[in-house]
N, C-alpha and C positions, 0 to 999 in steps of 0.2 A: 723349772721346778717351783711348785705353791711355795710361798714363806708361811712359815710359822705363825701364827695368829695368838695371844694368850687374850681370852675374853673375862673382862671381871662383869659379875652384876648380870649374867646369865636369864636371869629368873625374872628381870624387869619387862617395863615394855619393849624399850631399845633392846635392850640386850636377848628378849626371847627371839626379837626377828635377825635382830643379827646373829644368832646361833643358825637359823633356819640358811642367812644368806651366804654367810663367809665364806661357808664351805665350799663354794662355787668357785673362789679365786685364792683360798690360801686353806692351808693344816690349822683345823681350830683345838684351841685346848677353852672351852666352855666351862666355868666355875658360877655355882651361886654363892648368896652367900654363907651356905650351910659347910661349904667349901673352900672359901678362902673371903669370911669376915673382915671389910676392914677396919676394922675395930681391935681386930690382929695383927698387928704390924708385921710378927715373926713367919706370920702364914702365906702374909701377902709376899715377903722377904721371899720364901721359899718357893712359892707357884712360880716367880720371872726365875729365878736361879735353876732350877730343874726343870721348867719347859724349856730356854732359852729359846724367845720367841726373836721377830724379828718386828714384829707390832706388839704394841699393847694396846689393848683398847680396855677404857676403862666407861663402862658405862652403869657402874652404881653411885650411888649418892642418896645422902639423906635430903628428901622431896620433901616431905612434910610442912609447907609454910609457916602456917599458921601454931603447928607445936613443938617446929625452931624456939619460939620465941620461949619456950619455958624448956626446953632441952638444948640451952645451946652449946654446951661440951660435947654432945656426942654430935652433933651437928658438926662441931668444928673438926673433931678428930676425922669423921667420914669423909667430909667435902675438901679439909683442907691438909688438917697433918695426914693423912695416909698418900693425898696427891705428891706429897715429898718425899715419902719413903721409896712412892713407884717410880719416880723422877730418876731419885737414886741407883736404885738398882737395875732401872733400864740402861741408865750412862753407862755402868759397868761394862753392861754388855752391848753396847754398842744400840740399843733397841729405840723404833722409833714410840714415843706414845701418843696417841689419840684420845683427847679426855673432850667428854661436854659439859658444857656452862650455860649459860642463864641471862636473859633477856632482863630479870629480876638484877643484875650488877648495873644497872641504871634506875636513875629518880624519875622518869616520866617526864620531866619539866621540860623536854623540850619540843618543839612542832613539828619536830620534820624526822624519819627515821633514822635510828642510832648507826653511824659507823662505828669500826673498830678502832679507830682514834679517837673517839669522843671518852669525855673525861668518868668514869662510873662512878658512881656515889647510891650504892644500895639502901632504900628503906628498913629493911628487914633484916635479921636474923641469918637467915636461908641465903639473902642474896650477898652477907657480909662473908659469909662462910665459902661460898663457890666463889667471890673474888679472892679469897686468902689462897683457895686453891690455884688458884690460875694462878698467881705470884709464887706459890710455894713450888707449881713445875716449873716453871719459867726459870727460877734460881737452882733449880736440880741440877742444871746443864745436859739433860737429857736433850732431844732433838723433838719436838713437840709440834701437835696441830690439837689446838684447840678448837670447837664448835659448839660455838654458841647459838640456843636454839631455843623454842619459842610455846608457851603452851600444849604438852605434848602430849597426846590420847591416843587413847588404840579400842579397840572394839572388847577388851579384857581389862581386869581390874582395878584399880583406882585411877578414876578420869575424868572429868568434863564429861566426856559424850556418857560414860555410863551413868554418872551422877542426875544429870539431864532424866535421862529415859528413865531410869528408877524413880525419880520424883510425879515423873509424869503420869502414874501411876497410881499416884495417890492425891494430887490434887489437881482442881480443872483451871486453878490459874497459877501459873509459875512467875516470882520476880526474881530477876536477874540484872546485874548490875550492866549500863549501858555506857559508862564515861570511863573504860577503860578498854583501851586499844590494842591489840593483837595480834598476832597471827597462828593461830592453830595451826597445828603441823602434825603430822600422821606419824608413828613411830614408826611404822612400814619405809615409808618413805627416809627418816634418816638413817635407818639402817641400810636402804639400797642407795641411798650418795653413801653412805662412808665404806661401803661395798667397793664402789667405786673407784673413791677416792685411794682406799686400800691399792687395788689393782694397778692403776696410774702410779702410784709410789713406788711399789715393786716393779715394776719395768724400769723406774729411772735408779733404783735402789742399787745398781753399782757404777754408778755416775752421781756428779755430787748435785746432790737432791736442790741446792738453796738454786741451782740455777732457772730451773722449772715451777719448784714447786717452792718457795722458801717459809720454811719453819715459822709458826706463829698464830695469830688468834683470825679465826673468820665467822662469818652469819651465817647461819645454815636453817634459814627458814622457810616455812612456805612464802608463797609472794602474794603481793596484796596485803588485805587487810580487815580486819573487824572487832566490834567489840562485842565482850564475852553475850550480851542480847542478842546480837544477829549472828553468833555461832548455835546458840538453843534456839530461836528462830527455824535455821538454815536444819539442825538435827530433826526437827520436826517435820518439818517438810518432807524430808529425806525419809525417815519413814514412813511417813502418812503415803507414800508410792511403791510402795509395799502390800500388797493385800493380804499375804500369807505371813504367818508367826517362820521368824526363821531361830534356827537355833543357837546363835550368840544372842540372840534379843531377847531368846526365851531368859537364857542365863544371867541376862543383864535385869530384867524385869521379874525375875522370878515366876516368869508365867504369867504375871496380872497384862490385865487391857491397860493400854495408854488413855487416861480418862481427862489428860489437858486438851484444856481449848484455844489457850490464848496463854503469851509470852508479855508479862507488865517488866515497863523497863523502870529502873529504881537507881538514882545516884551513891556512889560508894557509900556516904555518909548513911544510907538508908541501909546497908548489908555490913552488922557488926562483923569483926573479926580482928587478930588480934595483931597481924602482921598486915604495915599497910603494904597496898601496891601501889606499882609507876602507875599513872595515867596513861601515858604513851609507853611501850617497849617494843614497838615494831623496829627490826633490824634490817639496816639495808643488805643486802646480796652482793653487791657487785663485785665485790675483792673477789670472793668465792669464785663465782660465775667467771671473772676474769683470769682468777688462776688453772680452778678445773677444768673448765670449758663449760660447763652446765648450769641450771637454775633450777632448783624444786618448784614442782607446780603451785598453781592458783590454792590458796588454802580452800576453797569450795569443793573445785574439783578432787581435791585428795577428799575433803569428805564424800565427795559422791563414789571415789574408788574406793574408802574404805569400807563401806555399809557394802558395796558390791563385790568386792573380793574375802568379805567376809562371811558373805552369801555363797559363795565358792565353796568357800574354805578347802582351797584345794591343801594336799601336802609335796612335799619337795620330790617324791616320786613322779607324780601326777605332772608337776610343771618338767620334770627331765622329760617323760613322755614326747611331751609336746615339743622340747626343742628336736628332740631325737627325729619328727616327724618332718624338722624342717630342713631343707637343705643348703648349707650356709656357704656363701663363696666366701674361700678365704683370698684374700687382694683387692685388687680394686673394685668398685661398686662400679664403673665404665663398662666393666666386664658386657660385655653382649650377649644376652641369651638366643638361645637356637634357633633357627629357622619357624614360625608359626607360633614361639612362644614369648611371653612378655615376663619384665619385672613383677613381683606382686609384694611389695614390706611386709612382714605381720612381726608386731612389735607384742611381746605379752608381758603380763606384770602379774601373776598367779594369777593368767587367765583372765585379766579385763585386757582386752585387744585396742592399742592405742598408740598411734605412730604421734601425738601431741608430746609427748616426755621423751626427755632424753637422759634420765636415767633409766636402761634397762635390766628387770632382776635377771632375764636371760637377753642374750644379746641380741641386736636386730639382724633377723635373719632374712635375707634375700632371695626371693622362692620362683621358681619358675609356673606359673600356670597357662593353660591355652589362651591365645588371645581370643577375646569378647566372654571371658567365662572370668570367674575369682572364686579363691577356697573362703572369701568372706560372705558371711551372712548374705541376703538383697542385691549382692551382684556387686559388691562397694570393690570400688580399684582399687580404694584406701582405706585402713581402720579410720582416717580422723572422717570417713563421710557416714562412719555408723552413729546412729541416734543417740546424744551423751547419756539420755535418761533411761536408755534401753538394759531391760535386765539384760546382764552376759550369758545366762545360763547357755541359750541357744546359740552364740556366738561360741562361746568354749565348746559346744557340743560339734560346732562344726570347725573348728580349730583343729581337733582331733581328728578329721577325716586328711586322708594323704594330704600334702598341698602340694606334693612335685607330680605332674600326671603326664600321659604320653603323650606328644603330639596327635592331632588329629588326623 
């Protein structure tokens, strides 16, 4: 049976994909914050006590860096005192919570990427407030997994990538600050690891969880690395292989042509603002990777899958479709198919085809097709020999044609 899911912060970036993905492995009860504010403590009280979930995922938070720094009470109620309240009343009921944090709970100062034992010391406002929260669950005595995560955009609303493309719009040179380090990370993609990471829990979730999986703070970013210059660089690019206006880009640019020519890099000190940042906040992976089993892609290639799966834009019907077409053996992958027919993977991710990730939004399905033929585009055995810069459209188009067929 799914477990119960209670989602705060619905309405975000995280939170709008994780509404789209949860539903695949657990009962979601989706809140924005029109819904259950937390800024309300009594509302947030009431959403865990009448859904009695068996997760809580908490993916709202006051974002705003830079007007932290002159609002920071409500900054601190959102980020910190309400992560206590939810601490509380998931203990009650036994609930585990899943809250994110911030690359921002580090000064930058150091050279090499942050673990989760390195000592945090925030610049800002924003990053003083998401460490008070992380302290404030941590002492709830709730059963916690923290994920801390990194620069986070999505092809919607307040973002990097949209801020980029709307300026580019208006002028033909863009400066962007180059001595601050990063890892951009797709909202898509943290909502399919904590998908994931959901699903994994729930199976060990009547056995005692600390053996497997044990409670506490991890990095949950893309891998690699850059600075905020060759992320507007890298978005440039990325469009410019595009010929045709597509319609998140319309919405992001309001229609106008992209009129930038060229990305000037500019040291912090040249980009007033009122909240400093780390130099460094690249976060290492490996606790992650070593407890779940997996790693979030290259931050490049998630921008190259987010501009293309947003070019999709498929919906969660569209992707059921697609698994429905597949035929998945349940057991071993040794399993031997038929007489005249071979293995063939097709890994999807709302329809960009890619056996490289191993986070899957639908799971890898193991398909039979006739030997010397493939349901993939150009005859590819494997999605990782299709071209990375290849639009999907034709890939998804032929995704959708059977992939189990009769022998010859």
């Amino acid at each position: 049976m799914k477990p119960r899911v209670l989602l705060f912060g619905s309405a975000g970036q995280v939170g709008r994909d994780l509404a789209i993905l949860l539903p695949q492995v657990s009962l979601v009860c989706a809140l924005d914050r029109g819904q259950a504010d937390l800024l309300q403590f009594e509302a947030v009280r009431a959403s865990i006590r009448e859904s009695k979930p068996k997760f809580v995922v908490n993916a709202a938070a006051y974002t705003a860096v830079d007007r932290a720094e002159t609002e920071p009470q409500i900054a601190e109620t959102i980020n910190t005192d309400a992560l206590g309240v939810i601490g509380e009343e998931a203990k009650k009921i036994g609930a585990i919570v899943i809250h994110y944090s911030t690359d921002y709970v580090f000064d930058g100062s150091k050279d090499s990427p942050y673990v989760e034992d390195d000592l945090p010391s925030p610049l800002n406002v924003y990053g003083r407030t998401k460490l008070d929260g992380e302290v404030a669950l941590q002492e709830s005595g709730a059963e916690y997994f923290i994920l801390r995560t990194s620069s986070v955009y999505s092809t919607r609303g307040r973002n990097f990538l949209v801020a980029i493309l709307k300026r580019a719009t208006l002028h033909e040179e863009l400066q962007v600050v180059r001595d601050q380090i990063g890892a951009p990370t797709w909202s898509r993609m943290i909502a399919a690891a904590t998908t994931n990471v959901i699903q994994k829990l729930a199976i060990e979730a009547s056995r005692d969880l600390s053996e497997h999986y044990p409670s506490g703070i991890y990095h949950m970013t893309a891998a690699g690395q850059t600075s905020w210059h060759g992320f507007a660089e890298a978005i440039l690019e990325e469009y410019s292989s595009f010929p045709e206006a597509l319609p998140w880009l319309n919405d992001a640019t309001q229609g106008k042509e992209l009129v930038a020519k060229r990305v000037q890099a500019i040291s912090s000190s040249e980009y007033p603002a009122l909240a400093r940042r780390p130099i460094n906040s690249v976060l290492a992976n490996d606790k992650f990777c070593r407890v779940f089993g997996f790693r979030l892609p290259d931050w490049r290639e998630q921008l190259n899958l987010a501009v293309r799966d947003a070019q999709l834009d498929l919906t969660m019907n569209e992707v059921r479709g697609l698994r429905e077409q597949c035929t998945q053996i349940r057991g071993s992958r040794r399993s031997r198919p038929p007489k005249g027919m071979a293995f063939c993977r097709v890994n999807s991710q709302f329809g960009a085809l890619t056996a490289r990730n191993p986070i899957l939004l639908i799971p890898a399905c193991i398909c039979y097709a006739p030997l010397g033929r493939s349901p993939l585009p150009g005859g590819c055995r494997d999605a990782n020999q299709l071209p990375r810069r290849r639009c999907l459209r034709s890939s998804l188009l032929a995704a959708r044609r059977p992939l189990v067929r009769s022998p010859l």
